[in-house]
C-alpha positions as CSV (number, residue, x, y, z in Angstrom):
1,X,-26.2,-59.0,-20.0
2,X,-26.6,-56.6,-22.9
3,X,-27.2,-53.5,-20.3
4,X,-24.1,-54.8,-17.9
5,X,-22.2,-54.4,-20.8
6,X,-23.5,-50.6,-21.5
7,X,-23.2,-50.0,-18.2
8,X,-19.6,-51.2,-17.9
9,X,-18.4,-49.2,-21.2
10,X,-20.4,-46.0,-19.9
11,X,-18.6,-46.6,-16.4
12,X,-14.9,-47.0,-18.6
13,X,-15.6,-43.7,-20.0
14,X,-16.8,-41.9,-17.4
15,X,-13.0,-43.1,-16.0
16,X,-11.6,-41.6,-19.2
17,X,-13.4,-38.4,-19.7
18,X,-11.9,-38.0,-15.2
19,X,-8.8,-39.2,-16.5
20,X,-8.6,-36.8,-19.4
21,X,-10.4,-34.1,-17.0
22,X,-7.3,-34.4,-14.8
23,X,-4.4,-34.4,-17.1
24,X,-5.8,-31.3,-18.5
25,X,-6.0,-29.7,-15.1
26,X,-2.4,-30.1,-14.1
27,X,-1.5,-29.5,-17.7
28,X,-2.9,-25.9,-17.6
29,X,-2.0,-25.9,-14.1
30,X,1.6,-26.3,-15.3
31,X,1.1,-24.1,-17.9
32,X,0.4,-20.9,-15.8
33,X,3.1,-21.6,-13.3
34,X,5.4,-21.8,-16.1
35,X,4.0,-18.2,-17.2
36,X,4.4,-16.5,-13.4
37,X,7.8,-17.7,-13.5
38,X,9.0,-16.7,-16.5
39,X,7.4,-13.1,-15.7
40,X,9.4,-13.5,-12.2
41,X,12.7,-14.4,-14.4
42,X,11.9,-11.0,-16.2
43,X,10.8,-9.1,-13.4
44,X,14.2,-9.8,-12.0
45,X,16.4,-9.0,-15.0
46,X,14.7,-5.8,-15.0
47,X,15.7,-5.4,-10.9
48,X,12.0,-5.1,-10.1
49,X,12.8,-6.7,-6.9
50,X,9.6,-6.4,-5.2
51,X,7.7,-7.5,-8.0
52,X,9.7,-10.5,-9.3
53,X,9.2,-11.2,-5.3
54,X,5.6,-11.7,-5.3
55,X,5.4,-13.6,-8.6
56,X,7.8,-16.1,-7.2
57,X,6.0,-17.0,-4.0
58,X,2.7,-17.3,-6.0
59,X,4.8,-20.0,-8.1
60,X,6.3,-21.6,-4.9
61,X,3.0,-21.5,-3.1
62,X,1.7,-23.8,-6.1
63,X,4.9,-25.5,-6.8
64,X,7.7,-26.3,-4.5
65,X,9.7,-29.0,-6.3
66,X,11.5,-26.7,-8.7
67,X,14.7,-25.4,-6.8
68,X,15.5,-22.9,-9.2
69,X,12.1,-21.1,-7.3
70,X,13.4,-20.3,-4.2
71,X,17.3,-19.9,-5.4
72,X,15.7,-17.4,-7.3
73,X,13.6,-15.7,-4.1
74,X,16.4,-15.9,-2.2
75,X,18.8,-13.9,-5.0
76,X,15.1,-11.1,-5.3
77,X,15.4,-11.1,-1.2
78,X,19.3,-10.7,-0.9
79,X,18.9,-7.5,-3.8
80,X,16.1,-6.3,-1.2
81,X,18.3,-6.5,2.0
82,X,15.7,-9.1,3.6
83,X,18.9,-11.1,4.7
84,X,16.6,-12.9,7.2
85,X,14.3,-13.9,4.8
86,X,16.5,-15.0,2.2
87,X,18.3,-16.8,4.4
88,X,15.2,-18.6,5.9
89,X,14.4,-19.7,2.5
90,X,17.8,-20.8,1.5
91,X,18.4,-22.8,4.6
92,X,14.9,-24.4,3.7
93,X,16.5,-25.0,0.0
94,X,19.5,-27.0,1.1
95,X,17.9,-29.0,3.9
96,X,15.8,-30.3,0.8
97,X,18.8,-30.3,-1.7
98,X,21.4,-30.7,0.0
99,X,24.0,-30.9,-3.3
100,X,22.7,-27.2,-4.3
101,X,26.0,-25.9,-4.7
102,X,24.2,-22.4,-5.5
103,X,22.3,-22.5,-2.5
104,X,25.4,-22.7,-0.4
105,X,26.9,-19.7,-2.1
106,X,23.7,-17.6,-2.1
107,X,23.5,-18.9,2.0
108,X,27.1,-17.9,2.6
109,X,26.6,-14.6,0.7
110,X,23.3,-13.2,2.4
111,X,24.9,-14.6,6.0
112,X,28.1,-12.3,5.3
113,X,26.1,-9.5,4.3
114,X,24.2,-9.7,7.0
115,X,27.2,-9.4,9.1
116,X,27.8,-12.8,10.2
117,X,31.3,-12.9,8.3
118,X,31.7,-16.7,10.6
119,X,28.9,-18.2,9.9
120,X,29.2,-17.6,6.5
121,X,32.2,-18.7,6.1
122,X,31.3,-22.1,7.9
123,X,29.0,-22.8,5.3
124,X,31.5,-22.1,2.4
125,X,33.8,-24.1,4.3
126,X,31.8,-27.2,4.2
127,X,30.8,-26.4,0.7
128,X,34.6,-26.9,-0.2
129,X,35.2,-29.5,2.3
130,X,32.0,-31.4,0.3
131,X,33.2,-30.8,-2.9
132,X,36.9,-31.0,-3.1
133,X,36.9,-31.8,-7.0
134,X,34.7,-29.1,-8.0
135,X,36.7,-26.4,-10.0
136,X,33.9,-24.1,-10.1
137,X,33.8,-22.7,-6.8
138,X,36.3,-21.5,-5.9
139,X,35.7,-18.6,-8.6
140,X,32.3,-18.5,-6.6
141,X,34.0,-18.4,-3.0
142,X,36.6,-16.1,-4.1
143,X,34.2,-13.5,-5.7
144,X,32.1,-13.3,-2.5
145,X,34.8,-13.4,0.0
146,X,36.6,-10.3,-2.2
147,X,33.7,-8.2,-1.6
148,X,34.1,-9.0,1.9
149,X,38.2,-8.7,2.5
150,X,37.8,-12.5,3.2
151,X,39.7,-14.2,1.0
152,X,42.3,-15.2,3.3
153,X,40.0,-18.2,4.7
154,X,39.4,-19.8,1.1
155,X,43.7,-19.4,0.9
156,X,43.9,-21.1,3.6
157,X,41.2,-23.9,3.0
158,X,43.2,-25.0,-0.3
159,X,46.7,-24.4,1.0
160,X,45.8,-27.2,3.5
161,X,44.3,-29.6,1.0
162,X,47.3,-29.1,-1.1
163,X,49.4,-30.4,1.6
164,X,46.8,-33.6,2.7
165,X,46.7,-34.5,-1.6
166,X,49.9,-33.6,-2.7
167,X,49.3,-35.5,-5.9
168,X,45.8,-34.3,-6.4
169,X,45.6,-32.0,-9.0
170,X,42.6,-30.2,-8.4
171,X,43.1,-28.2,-5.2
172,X,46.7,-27.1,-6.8
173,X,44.4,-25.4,-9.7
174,X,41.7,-24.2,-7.1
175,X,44.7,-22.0,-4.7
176,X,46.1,-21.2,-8.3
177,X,42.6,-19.6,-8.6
178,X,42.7,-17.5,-4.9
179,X,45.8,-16.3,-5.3
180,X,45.0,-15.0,-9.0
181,X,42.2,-13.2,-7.0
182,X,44.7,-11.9,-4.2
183,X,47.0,-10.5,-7.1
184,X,49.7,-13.0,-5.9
185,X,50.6,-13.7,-9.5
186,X,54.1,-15.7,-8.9
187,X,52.3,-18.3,-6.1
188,X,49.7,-18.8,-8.6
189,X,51.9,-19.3,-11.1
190,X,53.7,-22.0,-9.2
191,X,50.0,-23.6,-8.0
192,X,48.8,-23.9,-11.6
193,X,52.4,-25.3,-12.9
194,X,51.6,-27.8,-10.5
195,X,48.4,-28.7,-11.5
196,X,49.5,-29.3,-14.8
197,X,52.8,-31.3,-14.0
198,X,49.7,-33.5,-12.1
199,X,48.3,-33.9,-15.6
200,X,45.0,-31.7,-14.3
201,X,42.1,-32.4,-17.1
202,X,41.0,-29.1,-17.4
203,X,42.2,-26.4,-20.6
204,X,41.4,-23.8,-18.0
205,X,45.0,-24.4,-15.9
206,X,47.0,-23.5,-18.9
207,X,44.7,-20.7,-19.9
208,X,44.9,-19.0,-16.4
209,X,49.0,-19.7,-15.9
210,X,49.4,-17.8,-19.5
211,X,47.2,-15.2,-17.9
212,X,49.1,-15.1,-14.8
213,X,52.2,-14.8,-17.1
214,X,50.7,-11.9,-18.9
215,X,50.2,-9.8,-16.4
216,X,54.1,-10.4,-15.1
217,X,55.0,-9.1,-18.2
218,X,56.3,-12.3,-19.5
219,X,54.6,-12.5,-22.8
220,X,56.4,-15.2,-25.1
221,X,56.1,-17.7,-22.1
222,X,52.5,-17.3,-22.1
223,X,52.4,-17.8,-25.4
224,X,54.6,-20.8,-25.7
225,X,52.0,-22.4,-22.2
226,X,48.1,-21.1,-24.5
227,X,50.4,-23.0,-27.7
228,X,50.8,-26.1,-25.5
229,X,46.8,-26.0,-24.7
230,X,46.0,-25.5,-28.0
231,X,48.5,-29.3,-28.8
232,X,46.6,-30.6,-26.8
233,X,43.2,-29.5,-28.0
234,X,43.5,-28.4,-31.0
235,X,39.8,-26.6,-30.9
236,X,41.1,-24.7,-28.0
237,X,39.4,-21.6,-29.0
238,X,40.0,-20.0,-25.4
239,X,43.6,-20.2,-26.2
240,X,43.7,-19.8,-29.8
241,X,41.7,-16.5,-28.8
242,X,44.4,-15.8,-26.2
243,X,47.6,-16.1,-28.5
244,X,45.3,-13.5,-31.1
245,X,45.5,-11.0,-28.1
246,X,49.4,-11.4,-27.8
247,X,50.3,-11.0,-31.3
248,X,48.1,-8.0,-31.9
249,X,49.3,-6.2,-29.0
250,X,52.7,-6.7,-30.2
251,X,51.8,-6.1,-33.7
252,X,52.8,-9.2,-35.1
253,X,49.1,-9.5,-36.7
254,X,47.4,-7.6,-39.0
């Protein structure tokens, strides 16, 4: 009995020493991917493209579960010109996360580059379509679309969800934000008045109708729209920040 019992505590930890044995595998495991990335990170701040390229497909060859890996790839491919590379990988991306809003854009962006101006667009149409809440993107849509003459199409996608929600808010805000990027400062001013009258949560409307105001050369009523922001969040620094601008430029602060 005596040596079933040795035998069962040396049997336990033999189990612990494996267990311990394995933890501290994927622990350093973990450890050095964590180092190849960050290297990649830096590799790609410093545009060493080709570089940052390799040390991220040694991290996605080890580890595929981070999506920031490929997003990443695909961003070092696009800066290369391997459009049909990047794009393989991004597809890859969103067929495993589909909700990666960057993923879309990146997908869109190399797919335009590469000269397929429709099939990009598709994509950043279903992004929209998918997300008709998000205020983010169309900043995104309407940056890549500008580099492209395209921004007609993400006009045109808001314009029409303005007239099926009437009452929603948010796609009022989001054509406020296209037409800003068009120049078409009075429409936008309109869009985001809108938005507002709808009660849209977001400090951002009044920020960018002040802004819109601005640059119509109608000063006092963009202060009088960043002073409404500001009672209604009094920590409003974006606005408070705003206002500063005004009165300096008309030398009404010291």
């Amino acid at each position: 009995m005596i040596e079933t019992t040795q035998e069962i505590k040396l049997i336990a930890a033999s189990v612990v020493i494996i267990g311990i044995g394995i933890v501290v595998f994927f622990l350093g495991s973990a450890i050095a991917i964590s180092k190849i990335f960050q290297k990649a990170v830096t590799l790609y701040q410093q545009k060493d493209y080709p570089a940052a390229e390799i040390a991220l497909r040694q991290v996605m060859a080890r580890q595929r579960s981070n999506d920031m890996v490929p997003l990443l790839l695909g961003n070092t491919l696009i800066a290369q010109n391997k459009l049909d590379e990047a794009i393989a990988i991004l597809r890859e991306l969103i067929k495993k996360s589909p909700k990666n809003i960057d993923g879309y854009l990146k997908l869109a962006e190399a797919l335009i580059q590469q000269g397929n101006l429709e099939e990009g667009i598709e994509e950043l149409r279903e992004l929209i379509k998918t997300n008709p809440k998000n205020t983010e993107i169309p900043f995104q849509v309407g940056l890549i679309l500008s580099q492209h003459n395209a921004l007609e199409f993400a006009n045109a996608q808001y314009r029409q969800m303005t007239t099926e929600n009437p009452e929603n808010a948010i796609p009022h805000f989001n054509l406020g934000n296209i037409l800003m990027a068009q120049g078409n400062l009075e429409e936008a001013e309109i869009e985001y008045r809108e938005a507002i009258r709808l009660n849209i949560k977001k400090s951002d409307a009044h920020w960018y109708l002040g802004d819109a105001l601005r640059q119509q050369n109608k000063p006092e009523e963009a202060l009088t729209v960043w002073r409404e922001a500001i009672r209604r969040n009094p920590n409003d620094k974006v606005a408070q920040s705003r206002i500063r601008q005004i009165l300096q430029q008309q030398g009404k602060l010291g």
